[in-house]
KOLZA-397083 format. One line per field, with one value per atom (N, C-alpha, C): atom name; x, y, z. Coordinates in steps of 0.2 Angstrom, whole numbers. Example, Ala and Ser with C-alpha at 12.3 -4.5 7.8 and 13.67 -1.06 7.14 Angstrom:
BEGIN
a <- (N_CA_C_N_CA_C);
X <- (66_62_66_64_68_64);
Y <- (-28_-22_-16_-11_-5_0);
Z <- (39_39_39_35_36_39);
//
This chain:
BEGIN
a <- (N_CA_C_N_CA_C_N_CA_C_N_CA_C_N_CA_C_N_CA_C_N_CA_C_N_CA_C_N_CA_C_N_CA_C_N_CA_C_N_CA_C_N_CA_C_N_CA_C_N_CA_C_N_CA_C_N_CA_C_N_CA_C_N_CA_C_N_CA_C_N_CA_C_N_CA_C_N_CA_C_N_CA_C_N_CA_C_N_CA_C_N_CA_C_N_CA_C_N_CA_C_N_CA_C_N_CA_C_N_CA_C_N_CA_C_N_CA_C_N_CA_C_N_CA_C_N_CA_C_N_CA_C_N_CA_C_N_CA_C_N_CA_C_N_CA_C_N_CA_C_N_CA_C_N_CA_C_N_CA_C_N_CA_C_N_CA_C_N_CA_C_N_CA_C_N_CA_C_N_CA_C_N_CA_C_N_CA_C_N_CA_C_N_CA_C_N_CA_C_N_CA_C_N_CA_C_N_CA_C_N_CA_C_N_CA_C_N_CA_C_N_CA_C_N_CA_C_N_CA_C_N_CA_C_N_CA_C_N_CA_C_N_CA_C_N_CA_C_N_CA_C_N_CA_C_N_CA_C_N_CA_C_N_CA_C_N_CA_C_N_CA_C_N_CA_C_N_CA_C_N_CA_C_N_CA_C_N_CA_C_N_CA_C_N_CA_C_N_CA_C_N_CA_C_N_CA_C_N_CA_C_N_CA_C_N_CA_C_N_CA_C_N_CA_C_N_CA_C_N_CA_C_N_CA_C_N_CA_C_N_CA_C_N_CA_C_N_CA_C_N_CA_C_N_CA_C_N_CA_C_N_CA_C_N_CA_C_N_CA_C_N_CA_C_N_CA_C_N_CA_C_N_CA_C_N_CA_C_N_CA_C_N_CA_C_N_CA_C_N_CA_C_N_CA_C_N_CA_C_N_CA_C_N_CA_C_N_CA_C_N_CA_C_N_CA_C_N_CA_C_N_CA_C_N_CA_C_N_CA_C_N_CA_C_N_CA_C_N_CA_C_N_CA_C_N_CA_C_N_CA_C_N_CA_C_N_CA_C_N_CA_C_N_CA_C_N_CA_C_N_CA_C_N_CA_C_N_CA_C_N_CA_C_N_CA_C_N_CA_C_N_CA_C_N_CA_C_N_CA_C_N_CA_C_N_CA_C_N_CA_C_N_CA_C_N_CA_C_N_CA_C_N_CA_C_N_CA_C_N_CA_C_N_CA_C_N_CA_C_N_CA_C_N_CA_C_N_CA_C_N_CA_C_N_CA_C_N_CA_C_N_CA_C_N_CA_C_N_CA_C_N_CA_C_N_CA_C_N_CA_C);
X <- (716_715_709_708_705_702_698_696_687_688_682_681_675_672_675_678_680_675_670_662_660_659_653_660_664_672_668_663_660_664_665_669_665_668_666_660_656_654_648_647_642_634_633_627_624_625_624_631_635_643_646_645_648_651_657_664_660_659_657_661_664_669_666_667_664_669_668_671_675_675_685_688_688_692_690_685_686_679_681_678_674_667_664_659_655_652_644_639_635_629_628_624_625_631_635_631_633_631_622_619_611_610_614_609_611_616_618_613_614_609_610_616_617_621_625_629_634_638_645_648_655_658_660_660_661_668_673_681_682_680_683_677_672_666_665_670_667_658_656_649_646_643_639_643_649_654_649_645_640_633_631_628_623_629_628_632_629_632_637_641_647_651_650_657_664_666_674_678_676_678_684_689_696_697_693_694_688_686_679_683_685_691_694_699_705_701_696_694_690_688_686_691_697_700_705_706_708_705_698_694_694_695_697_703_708_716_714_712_713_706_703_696_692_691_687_682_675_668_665_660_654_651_652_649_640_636_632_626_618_618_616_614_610_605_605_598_594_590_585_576_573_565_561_557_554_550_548_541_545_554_558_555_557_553_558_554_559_560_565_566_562_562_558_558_562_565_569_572_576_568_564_559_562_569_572_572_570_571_577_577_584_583_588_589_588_594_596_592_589_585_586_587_590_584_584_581_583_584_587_583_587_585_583_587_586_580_579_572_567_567_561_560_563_561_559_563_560_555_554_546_541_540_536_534_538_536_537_541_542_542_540_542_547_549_553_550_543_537_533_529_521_516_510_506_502_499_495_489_485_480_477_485_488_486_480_481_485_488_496_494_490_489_489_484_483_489_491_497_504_506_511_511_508_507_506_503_503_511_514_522_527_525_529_530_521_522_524_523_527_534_536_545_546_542_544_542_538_540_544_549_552_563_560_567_568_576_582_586_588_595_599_605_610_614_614_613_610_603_600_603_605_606_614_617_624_624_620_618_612_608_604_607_600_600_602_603_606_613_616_624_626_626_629_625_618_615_616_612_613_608_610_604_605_600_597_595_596_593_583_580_574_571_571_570_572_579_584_579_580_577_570_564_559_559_563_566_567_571_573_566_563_556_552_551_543_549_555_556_554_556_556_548_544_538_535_539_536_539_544_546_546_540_537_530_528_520_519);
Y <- (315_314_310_305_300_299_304_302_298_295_290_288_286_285_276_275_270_264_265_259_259_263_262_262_265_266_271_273_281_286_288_296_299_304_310_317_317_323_327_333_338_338_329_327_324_317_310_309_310_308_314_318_321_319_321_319_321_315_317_314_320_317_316_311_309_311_312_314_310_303_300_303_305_310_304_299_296_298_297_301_298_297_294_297_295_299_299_304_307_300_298_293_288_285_279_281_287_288_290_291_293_283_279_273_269_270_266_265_260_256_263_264_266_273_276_283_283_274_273_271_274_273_266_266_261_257_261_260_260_262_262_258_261_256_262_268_273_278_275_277_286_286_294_295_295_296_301_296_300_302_305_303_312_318_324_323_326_327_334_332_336_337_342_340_340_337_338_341_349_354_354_351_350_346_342_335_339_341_344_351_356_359_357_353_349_345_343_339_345_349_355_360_360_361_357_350_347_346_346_345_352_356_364_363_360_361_356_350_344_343_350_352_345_341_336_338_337_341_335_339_335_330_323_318_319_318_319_314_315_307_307_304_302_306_310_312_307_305_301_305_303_306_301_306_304_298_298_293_287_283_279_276_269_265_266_260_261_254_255_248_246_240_236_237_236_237_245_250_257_262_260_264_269_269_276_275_278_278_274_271_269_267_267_268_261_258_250_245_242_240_232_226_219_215_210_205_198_197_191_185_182_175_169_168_163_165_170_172_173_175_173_166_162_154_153_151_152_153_159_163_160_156_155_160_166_173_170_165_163_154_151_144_139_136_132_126_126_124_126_126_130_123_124_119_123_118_117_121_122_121_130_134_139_145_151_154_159_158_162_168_172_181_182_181_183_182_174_174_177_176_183_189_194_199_199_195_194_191_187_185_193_195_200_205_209_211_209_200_200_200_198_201_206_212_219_222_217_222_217_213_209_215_220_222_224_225_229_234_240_243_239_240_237_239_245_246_238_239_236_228_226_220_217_223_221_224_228_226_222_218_214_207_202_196_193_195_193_195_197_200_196_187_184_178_182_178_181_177_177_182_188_194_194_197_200_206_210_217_214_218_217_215_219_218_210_212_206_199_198_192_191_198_194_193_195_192_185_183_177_173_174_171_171_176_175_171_170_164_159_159_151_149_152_152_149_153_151_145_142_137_129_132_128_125_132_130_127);
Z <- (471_478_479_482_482_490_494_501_502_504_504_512_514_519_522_527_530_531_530_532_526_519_513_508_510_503_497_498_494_495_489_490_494_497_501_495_495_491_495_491_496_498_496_498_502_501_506_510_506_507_513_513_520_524_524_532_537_543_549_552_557_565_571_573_580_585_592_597_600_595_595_591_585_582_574_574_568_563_557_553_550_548_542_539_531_528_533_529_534_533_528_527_529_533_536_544_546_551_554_549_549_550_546_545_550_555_561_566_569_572_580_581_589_585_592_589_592_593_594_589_587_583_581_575_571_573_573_572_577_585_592_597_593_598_605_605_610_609_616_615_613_609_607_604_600_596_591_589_582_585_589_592_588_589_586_578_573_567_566_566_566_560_556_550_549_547_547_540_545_541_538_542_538_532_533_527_522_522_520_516_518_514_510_513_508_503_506_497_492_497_490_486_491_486_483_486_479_474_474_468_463_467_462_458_462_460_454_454_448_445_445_442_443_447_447_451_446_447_451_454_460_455_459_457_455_450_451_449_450_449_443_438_431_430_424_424_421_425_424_425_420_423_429_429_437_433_429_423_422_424_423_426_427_429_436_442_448_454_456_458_464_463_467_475_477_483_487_483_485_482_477_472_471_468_464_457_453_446_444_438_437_429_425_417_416_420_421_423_424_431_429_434_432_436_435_438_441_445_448_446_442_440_443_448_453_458_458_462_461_452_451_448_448_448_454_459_467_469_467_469_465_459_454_450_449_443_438_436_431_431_426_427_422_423_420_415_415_411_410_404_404_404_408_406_401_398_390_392_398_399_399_399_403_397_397_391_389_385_381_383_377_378_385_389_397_402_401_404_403_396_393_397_396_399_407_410_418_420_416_418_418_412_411_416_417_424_430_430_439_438_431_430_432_427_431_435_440_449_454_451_453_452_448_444_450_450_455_452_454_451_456_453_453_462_463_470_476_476_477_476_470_470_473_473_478_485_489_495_498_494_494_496_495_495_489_485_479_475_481_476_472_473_471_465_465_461_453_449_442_439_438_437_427_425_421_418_413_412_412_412_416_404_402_394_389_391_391_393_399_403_401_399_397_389_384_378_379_382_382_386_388_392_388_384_377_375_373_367_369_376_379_378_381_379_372_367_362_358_359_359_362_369_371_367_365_363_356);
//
C-alpha cells in the first residue's frame, strides 16, 4: 500500500510526513502544511482549511496497519554522524554531498584558467575549500536552483579540478 501526500508525493510516515485533514475534508502531510505560506487549502483554495493541525486518524490507522500486515518498517533516515560534513544550503549532514558545476564556474570558485602569476600550494587548498562550501545534498539540489544543472560528487569534482590544474602548470 502506497499512500503519499498529494503536494510533496512523500509517503506518509510518523514524523515529518503526518496525514493532516483540513476542514474541507482534504488531506496532506504535516510538513506540506507547517511550510505553507497561508492555511488555505492547497486542492480547494477554502480559507483556514489548515489553519489548526489536525491528524487524519483514519488514514493514519489504515496505513499503520498496513504496514503491520505487509511488515513494511518506518522509513528511517541514514545513520549518518553529526561530524559529516553538511550541506550548504538545508546544513544537514549528508554521506553524498554534490556540487553544481555550472555555479561554481559562474560564481568564480573555480576557473576555467589559471593565471601563472597564481601560487599552486595556497591556491589549491583555498579552491578546494570554496568547492566544499559550495556542496549540496541531493535534496537540496532538486528543490533548488539547480535541479537541472550539471552536478558532481563534491571528491569526484575536485579530483577532476587538481588534474586540470596540474595539467595546466
Amino acid at each position: 500500500m502506497n499512500v503519499d501526500c498529494g503536494i510533496c508525493y512523500d509517503d506518509y510516515d510518523s514524523n515529518e510526513q503526518i496525514p493532516c485533514i483540513g476542514t474541507c475534508g482534504h488531506t496532506i502531510c504535516n510538513r506540506c502544511r507547517t511550510s505553507m505560506t497561508s492555511s488555505k487549502c492547497p486542492h480547494c483554495n477554502r480559507k483556514e482549511a489548515f489553519a489548526v493541525k489536525h491528524v487524519n486518524k483514519q488514514l493514519w490507522d489504515l496505513i499503520q496497519f498496513a504496514n503491520f500486515i505487509f511488515k513494511k518498517p518506518e522509513v528511517q533516515k541514514e545513520n549518518i554522524s553529526s561530524d559529516a560534513p553538511r550541506c550548504s544550503r538545508c546544513q544537514e549532514p549528508s554521506k553524498k554531498l554534490r556540487v553544481c558545476q555550472d555555479c561554481c564556474l559562474k560564481s568564480g570558485c573555480v576557473s576555467k584558467f589559471r593565471r601563472e602569476s597564481e601560487d599552486e600550494e595556497e591556491n589549491v587548498e583555498e579552491v578546494c575549500q570554496r568547492i566544499r562550501d559550495q556542496a549540496l545534498c541531493g535534496d537540496c539540489i532538486i528543490d533548488g536552483d539547480h535541479f537541472r544543472h550539471k552536478t558532481e560528487y563534491v571528491d569526484l569534482f575536485i579530483d577532476s579540478y587538481m588534474s586540470f590544474l596540474k595539467n595546466k602548470c
